[in-house]
C-alpha positions in Angstrom: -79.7 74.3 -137.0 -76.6 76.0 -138.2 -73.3 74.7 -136.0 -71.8 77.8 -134.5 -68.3 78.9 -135.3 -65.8 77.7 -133.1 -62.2 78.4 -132.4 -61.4 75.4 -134.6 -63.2 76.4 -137.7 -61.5 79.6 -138.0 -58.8 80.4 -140.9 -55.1 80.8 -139.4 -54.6 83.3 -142.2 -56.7 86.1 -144.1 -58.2 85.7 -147.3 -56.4 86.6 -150.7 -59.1 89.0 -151.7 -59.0 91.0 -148.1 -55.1 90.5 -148.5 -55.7 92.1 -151.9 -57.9 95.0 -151.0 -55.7 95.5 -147.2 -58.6 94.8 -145.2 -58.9 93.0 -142.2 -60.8 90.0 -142.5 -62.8 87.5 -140.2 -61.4 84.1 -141.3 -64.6 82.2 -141.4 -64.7 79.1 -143.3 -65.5 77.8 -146.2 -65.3 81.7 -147.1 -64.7 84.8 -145.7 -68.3 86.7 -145.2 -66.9 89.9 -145.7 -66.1 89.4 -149.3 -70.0 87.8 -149.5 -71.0 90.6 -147.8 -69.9 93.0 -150.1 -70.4 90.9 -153.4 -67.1 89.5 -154.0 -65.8 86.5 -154.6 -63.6 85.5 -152.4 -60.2 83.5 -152.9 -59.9 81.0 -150.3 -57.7 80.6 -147.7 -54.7 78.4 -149.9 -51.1 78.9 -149.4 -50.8 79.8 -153.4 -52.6 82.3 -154.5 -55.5 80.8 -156.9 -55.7 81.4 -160.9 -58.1 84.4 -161.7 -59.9 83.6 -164.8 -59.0 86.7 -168.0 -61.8 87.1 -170.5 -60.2 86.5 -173.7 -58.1 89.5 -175.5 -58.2 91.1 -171.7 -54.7 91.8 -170.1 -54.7 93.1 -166.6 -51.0 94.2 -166.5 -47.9 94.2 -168.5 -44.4 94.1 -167.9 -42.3 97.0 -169.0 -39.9 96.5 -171.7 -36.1 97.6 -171.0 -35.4 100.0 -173.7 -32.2 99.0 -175.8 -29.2 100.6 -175.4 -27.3 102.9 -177.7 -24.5 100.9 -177.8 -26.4 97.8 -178.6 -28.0 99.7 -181.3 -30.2 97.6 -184.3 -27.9 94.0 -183.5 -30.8 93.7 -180.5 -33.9 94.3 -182.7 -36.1 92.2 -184.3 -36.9 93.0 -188.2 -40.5 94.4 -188.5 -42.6 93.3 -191.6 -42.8 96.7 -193.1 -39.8 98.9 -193.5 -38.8 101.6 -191.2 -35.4 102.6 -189.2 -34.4 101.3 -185.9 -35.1 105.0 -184.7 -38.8 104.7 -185.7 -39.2 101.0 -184.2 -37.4 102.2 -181.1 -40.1 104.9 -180.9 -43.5 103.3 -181.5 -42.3 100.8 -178.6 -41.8 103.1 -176.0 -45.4 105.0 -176.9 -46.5 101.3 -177.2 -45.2 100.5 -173.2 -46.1 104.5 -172.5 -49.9 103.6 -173.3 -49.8 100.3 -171.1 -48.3 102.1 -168.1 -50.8 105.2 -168.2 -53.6 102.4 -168.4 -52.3 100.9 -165.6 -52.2 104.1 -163.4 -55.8 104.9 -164.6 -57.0 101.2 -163.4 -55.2 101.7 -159.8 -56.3 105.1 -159.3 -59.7 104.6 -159.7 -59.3 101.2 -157.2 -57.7 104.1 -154.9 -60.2 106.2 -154.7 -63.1 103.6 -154.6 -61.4 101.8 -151.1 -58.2 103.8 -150.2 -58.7 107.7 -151.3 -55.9 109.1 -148.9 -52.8 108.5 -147.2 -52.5 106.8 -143.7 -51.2 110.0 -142.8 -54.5 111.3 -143.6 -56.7 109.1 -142.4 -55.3 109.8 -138.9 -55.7 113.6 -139.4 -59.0 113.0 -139.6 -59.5 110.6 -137.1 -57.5 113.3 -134.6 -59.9 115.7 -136.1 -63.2 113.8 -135.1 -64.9 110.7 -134.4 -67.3 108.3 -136.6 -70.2 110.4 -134.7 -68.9 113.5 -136.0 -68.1 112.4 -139.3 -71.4 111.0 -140.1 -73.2 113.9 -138.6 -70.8 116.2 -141.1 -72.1 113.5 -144.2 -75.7 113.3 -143.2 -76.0 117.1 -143.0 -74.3 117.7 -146.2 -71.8 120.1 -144.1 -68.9 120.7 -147.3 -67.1 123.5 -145.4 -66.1 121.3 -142.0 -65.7 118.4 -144.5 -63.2 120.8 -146.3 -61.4 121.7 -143.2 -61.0 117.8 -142.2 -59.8 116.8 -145.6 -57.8 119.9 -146.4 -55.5 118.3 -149.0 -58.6 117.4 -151.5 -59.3 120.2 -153.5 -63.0 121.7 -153.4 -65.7 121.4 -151.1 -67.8 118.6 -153.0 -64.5 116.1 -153.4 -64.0 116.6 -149.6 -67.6 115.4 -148.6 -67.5 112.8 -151.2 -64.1 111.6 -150.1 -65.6 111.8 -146.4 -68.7 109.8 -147.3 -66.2 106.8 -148.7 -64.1 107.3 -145.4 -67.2 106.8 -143.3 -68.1 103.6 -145.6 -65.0 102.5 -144.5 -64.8 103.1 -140.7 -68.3 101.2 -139.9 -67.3 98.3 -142.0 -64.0 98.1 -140.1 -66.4 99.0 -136.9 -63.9 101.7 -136.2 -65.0 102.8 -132.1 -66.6 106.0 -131.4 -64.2 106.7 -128.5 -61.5 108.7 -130.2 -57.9 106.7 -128.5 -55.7 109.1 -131.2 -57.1 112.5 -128.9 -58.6 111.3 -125.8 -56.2 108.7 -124.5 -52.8 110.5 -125.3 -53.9 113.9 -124.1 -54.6 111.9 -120.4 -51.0 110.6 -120.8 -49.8 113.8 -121.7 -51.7 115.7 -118.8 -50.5 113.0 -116.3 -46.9 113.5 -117.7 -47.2 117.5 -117.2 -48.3 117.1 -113.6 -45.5 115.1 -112.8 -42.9 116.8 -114.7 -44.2 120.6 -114.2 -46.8 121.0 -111.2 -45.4 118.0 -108.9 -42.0 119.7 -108.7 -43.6 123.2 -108.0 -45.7 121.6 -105.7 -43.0 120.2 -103.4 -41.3 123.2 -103.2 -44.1 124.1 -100.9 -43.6 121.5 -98.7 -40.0 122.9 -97.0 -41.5 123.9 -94.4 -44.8 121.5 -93.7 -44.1 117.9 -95.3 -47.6 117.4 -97.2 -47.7 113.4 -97.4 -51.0 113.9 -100.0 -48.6 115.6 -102.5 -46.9 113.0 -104.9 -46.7 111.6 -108.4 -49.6 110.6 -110.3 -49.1 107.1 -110.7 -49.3 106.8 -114.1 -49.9 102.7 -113.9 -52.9 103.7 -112.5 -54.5 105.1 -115.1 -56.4 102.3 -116.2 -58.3 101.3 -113.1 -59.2 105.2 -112.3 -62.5 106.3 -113.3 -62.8 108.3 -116.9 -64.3 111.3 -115.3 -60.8 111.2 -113.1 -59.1 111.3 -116.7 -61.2 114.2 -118.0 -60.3 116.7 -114.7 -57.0 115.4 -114.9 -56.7 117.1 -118.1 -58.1 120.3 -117.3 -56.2 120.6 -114.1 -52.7 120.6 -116.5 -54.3 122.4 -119.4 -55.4 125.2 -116.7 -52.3 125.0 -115.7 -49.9 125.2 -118.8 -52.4 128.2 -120.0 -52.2 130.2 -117.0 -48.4 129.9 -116.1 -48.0 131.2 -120.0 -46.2 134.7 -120.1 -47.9 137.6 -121.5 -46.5 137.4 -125.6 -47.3 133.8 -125.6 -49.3 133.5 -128.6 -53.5 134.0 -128.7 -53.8 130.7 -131.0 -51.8 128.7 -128.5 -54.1 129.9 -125.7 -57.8 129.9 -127.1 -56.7 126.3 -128.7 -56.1 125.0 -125.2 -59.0 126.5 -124.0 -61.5 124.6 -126.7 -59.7 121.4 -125.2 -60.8 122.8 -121.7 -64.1 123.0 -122.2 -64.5 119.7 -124.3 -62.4 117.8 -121.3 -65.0 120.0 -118.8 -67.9 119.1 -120.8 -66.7 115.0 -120.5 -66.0 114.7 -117.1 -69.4 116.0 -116.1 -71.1 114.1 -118.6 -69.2 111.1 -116.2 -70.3 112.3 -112.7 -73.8 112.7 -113.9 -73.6 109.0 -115.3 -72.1 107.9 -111.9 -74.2 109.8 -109.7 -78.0 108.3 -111.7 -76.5 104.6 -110.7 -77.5 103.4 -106.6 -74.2 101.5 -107.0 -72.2 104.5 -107.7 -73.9 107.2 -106.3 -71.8 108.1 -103.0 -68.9 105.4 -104.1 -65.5 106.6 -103.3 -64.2 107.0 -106.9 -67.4 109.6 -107.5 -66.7 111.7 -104.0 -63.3 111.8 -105.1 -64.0 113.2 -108.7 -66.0 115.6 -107.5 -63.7 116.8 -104.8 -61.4 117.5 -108.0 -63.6 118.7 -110.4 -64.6 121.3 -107.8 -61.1 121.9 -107.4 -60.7 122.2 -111.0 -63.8 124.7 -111.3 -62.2 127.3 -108.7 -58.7 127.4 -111.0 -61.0 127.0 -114.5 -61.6 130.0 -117.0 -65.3 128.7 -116.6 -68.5 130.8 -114.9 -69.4 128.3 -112.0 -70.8 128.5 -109.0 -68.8 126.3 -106.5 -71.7 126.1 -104.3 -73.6 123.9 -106.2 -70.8 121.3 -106.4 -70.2 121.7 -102.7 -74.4 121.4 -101.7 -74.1 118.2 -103.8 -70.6 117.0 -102.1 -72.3 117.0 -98.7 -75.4 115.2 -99.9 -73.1 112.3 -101.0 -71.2 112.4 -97.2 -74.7 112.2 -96.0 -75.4 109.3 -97.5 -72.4 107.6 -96.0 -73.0 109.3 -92.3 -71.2 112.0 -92.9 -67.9 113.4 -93.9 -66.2 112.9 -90.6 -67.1 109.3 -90.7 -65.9 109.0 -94.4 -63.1 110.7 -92.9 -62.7 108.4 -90.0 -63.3 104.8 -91.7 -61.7 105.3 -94.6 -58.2 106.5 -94.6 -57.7 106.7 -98.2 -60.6 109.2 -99.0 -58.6 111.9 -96.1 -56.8 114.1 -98.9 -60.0 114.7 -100.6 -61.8 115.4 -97.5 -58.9 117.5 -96.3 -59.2 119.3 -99.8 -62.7 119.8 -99.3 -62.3 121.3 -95.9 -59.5 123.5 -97.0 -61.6 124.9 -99.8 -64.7 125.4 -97.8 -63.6 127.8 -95.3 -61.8 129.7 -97.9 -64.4 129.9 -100.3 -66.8 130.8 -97.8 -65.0 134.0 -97.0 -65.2 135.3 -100.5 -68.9 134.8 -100.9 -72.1 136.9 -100.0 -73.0 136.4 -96.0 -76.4 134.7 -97.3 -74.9 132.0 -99.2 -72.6 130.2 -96.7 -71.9 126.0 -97.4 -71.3 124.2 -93.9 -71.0 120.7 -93.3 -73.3 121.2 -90.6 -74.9 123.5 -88.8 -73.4 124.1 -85.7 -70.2 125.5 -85.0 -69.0 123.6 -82.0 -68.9 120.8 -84.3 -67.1 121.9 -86.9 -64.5 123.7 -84.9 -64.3 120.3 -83.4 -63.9 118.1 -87.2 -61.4 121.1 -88.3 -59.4 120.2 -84.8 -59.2 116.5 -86.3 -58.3 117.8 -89.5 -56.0 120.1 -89.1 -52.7 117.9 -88.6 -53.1 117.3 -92.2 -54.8 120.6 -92.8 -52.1 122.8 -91.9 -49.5 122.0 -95.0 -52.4 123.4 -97.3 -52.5 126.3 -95.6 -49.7 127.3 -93.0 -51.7 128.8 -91.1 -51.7 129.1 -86.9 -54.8 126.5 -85.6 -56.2 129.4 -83.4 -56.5 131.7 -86.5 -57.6 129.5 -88.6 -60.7 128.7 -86.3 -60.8 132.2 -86.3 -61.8 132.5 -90.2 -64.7 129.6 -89.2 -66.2 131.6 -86.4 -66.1 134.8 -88.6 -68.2 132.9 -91.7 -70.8 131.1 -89.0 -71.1 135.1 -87.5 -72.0 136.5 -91.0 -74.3 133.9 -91.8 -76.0 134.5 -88.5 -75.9 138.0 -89.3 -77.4 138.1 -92.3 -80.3 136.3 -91.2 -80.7 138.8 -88.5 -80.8 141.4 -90.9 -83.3 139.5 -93.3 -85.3 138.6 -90.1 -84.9 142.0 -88.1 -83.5 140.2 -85.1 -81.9 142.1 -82.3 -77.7 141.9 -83.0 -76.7 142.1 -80.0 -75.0 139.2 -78.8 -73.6 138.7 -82.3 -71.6 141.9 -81.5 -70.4 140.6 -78.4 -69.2 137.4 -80.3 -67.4 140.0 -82.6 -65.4 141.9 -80.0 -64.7 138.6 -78.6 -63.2 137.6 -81.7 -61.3 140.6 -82.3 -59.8 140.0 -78.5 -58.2 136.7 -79.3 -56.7 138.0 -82.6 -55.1 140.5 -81.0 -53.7 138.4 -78.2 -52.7 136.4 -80.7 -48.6 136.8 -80.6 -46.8 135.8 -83.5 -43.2 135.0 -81.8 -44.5 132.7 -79.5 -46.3 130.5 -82.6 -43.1 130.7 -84.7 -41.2 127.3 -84.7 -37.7 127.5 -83.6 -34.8 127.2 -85.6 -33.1 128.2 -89.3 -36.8 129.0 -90.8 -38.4 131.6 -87.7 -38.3 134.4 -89.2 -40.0 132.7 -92.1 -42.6 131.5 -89.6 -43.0 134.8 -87.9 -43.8 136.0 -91.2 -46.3 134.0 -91.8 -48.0 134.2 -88.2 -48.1 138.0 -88.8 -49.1 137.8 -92.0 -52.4 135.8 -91.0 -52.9 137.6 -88.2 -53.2 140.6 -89.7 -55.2 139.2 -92.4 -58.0 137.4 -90.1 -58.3 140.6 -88.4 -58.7 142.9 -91.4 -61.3 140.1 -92.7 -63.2 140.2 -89.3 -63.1 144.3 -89.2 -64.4 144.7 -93.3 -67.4 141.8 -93.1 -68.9 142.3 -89.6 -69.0 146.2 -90.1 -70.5 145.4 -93.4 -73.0 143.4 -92.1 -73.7 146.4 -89.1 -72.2 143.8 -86.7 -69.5 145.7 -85.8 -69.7 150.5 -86.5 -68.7 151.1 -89.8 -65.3 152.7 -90.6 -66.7 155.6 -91.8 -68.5 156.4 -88.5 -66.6 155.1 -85.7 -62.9 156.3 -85.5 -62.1 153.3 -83.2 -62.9 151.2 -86.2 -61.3 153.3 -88.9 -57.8 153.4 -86.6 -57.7 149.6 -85.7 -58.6 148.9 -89.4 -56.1 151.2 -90.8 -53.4 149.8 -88.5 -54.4 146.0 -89.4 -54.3 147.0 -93.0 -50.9 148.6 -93.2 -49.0 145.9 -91.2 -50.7 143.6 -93.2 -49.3 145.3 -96.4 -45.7 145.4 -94.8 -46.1 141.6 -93.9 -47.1 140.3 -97.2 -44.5 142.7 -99.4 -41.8 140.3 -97.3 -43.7 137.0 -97.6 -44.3 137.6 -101.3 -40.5 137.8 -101.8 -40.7 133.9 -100.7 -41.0 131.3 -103.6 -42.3 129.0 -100.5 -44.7 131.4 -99.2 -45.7 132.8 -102.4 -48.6 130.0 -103.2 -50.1 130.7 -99.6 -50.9 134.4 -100.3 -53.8 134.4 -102.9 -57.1 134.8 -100.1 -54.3 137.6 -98.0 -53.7 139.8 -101.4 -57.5 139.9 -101.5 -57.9 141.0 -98.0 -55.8 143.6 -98.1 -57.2 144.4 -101.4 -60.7 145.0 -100.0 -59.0 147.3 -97.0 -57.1 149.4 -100.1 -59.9 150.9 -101.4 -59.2 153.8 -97.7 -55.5 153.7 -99.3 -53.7 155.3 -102.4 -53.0 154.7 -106.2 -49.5 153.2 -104.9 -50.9 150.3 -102.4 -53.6 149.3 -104.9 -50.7 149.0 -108.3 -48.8 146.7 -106.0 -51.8 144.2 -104.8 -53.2 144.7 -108.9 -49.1 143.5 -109.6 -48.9 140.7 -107.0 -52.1 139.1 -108.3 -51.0 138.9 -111.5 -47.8 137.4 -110.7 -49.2 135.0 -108.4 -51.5 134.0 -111.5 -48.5 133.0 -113.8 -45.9 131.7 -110.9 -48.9 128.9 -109.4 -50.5 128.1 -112.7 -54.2 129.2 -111.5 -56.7 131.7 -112.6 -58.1 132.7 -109.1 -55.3 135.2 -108.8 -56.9 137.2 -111.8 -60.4 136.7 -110.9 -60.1 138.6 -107.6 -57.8 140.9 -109.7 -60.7 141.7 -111.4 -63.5 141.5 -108.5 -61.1 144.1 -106.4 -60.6 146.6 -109.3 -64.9 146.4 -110.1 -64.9 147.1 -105.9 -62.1 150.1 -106.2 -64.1 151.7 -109.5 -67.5 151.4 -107.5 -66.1 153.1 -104.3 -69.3 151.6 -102.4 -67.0 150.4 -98.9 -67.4 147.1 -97.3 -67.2 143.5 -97.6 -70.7 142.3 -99.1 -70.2 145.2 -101.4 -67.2 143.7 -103.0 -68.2 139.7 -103.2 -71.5 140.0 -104.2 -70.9 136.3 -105.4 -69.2 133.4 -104.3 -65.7 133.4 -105.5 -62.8 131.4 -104.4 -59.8 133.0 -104.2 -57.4 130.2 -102.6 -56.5 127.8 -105.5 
């Protein structure tokens, strides 16, 4: 039996033939099985580099002759048998060294392009370009034109698939890895660097008034112990970001390229979820909750046609498994800013979505009222706004869901109508002044009480009347003045909060409200919430500004009033 190689047997320095053709080699003894493998001969492993045998007559290189001076003139020369001038002898010995050095070059360009046919510089353009997957598939396939584009300085088509086909020689005898280090790995430092630099700074801006302990700096010595799918929404978070917080002129190339990187990054990371959600041992582990608690993060401020819901159904199945989200929430103090995400994105999202297609945690309302009581203390920085209110937008989505199965089921609505005066009761005894915090920032805080206020009631007035909870506007002038009054103090409310870089980032899911109540008001009203969207798009960095841009001017152009009429899909307008 052969003895295995140990540590011992092993050359402490390469081979001259792999030092010869710059390749890396394996240091085996007697001889390096590289060069066997590839039908060379190879030199050994001697300090001195061993004597090559020359057929005779054959000369592998010459020396260049220094050609004699002027001033030395024919003192220098040696006499040649047949008679000539030192001009002519001067000549026929430069053509004589001219011929040896263009042999030369001939030899060690065609040793070039058999083993080294382009610059480093190039090899890494393609490398950035594409992996060994991609290349091969680009060889195999015979594809000339993408083999063109990835070897753009060799001229023609058929050179730059040939040239490609030598370069993937290369790459699987250097076992080159498939995971592309040159793209993937720098664009996670980079996106890591952006959200410190550019979205942690804007993000504690928002914390003036409400400390948020969960914001702070992505530790990037972290990195390597954090989950790949983790590195792949990292990535689109920032490249959403950087896109979206572009100016208007920036240019269409810089924008569509960042989007291609989007999608790839997209693509990746859910490739990684799926991988860690097939494995028992991974399934409802903390690092998988937590990437999808981002990733569905990332999909309500991505370019990309999603349906939250089916990120969220999934979410809760993978509490479930662990007893629950409260008892995730409970026993394991550092999963609480994804679950306090998660919260903070479900009632939100919910309000913005068809009646029908509610996500709850579970299906009782007492119960949740009494989780988002646990929640809120490190709720309430996400959102800044009053507890009471905010239970207020929880009791509205549980009575629309109740309602629409009323309708579906043609069950009596009665007692959901009491539930929706009663709601309507605490929002108007809701005060404002008495909520504000003391101090050097009330007025800031009564701006914001007033501001929700208005908007949970304007929410409440346009979904339950939609739903024939509540008379419709159109037929009950009791409705159409308390509506009309909500709406316009609303208005007023968030033309002063807007003004706010600190409030600013709160107002996305208000704007829509009051966008949904505009379609009763005039040209003037509708420019400004159309304007404010827009904004609010470039000044957080998100797209969800721009989608219910787009969702409120589709409502306005319809002119079919109410609630269900304008989400007629689940959006999420809060991110």
């Amino acid at each position: 039996m052969m003895k295995p190689t140990t540590v011992a047997d092993k050359a402490n320095r390469q081979c001259w033939e792999c030092l010869k053709r710059r390749l890396v080699c394996d240091f085996t003894l007697p001889h390096c099985k590289k060069c066997l493998k590839n039908g060379r001969q190879c030199s050994g492993y001697d300090e001195k580099k061993p004597l090559q045998w020359v057929e005779p007559g054959q000369v592998l290189s010459r020396r260049r002759r220094k050609a004699p001076s002027k001033e030395q003139g024919s003192d220098m020369r040696v006499p040649r048998p047949r008679k000539c001038s030192d001009k002519e002898s001067s000549s026929d010995d430069s053509t004589e060294d001219t011929t040896s050095a263009k042999t030369s070059k001939d030899v060690m360009k065609e040793f070039s392009e058999r083993f080294t046919p382009w610059k480093d510089d190039d090899i890494d353009e393609v490398m950035a370009l594409a992996d060994r997957i991609t290349i091969k598939m680009v060889v195999s396939e015979k594809r000339h034109e993408e083999a063109q584009k990835m070897l753009r300085k060799v001229e023609g088509p058929e050179k730059a698939l040939r040239a490609l086909e030598r370069m993937l020689k290369w790459v699987e005898q250097e076992d080159i890895p498939t995971y592309n280090l040159r793209s993937d790995a720098s664009e996670v430092v980079q996106a890591v660097h952006y959200l410190n630099t550019r979205m942690y700074p804007q993000g504690l801006v928002s914390t003036k008034l409400a400390p948020n302990p969960h914001i702070i700096m992505f530790p990037m010595a972290a990195l390597h112990v954090l989950p790949p799918s983790v590195h792949h929404i990292v990535v689109v978070l920032s490249l959403n970001h950087f896109v979206n917080s572009l100016p208007a002129a920036a240019g269409k190339r810089i924008v569509v390229g960042n989007w291609d990187k989007i999608y790839q990054h997209r693509g990746a990371a859910l490739r990684e979820l799926t991988h860690s959600i097939s494995k028992p041992k991974t399934r409802c582990g903390d690092a998988t909750i937590t990437s999808v608690v981002m990733f569905l993060a990332a999909e309500l401020g991505s370019h990309a046609q999603s349906d939250w819901r089916t990120h969220a159904l999934g979410l809760i199945k993978l509490f479930e498994m662990r007893g629950g989200m409260m008892n995730v929430y409970r026993h394991s103090l550092h999963m609480r800013p994804s679950i306090v995400i998660f919260a903070f994105i479900l009632v939100f999202a919910n309000c913005t979505g068809p009646a029908a297609n509610q996500v709850f945690t579970t299906p009782s309302l007492s119960t949740f009222l009494a989780d988002i009581s646990e929640l809120y203390e490190e709720l309430f920085p996400h959102v800044l706004c009053p507890p009471t209110l905010y239970q207020e937008f929880v009791r509205i989505n549980y009575l629309r869901y109740e309602a629409s199965q009323a309708l579906i089921n043609y069950s009596d609505m009665t007692d959901l109508t009491l539930q929706a005066h009663e709601i309507l009761a605490r929002i108007d005894a809701f005060e404002p002044r008495d909520w504000a915090q003391p101090g050097d920032n009330y007025d800031t805080w009564l701006t914001i009480g007033s501001t929700y206020k208005h908007t949970v009631a304007v929410y409440a007035l346009t979904s339950l009347t939609s739903l024939t909870v509540l008379p419709s506007p159109s037929f009950s002038p009791t409705m159409r003045t308390s509506l009309s009054s909500h709406g316009a103090l609303l208005l007023h409310h968030l033309k002063i909060a807007f003004e706010s870089p600190v409030l600013r980032r709160f107002l996305a899911l208000c704007i829509s409200v009051a966008g949904v109540e505009a379609i009763y008001r005039g040209e003037g009203d509708r420019r400004w919430i159309e304007e404010a969207l827009t904004e609010l798009s470039s000044f957080t960095g998100g797209i969800a500004p721009l989608k219910a841009h787009a969702a409120l001017r589709r409502y306005w152009q319809r002119e079919e009033f109410g609630w269900e009429e304008c989400f007629m899909k689940p959006y999420g307008f809060m991110l």
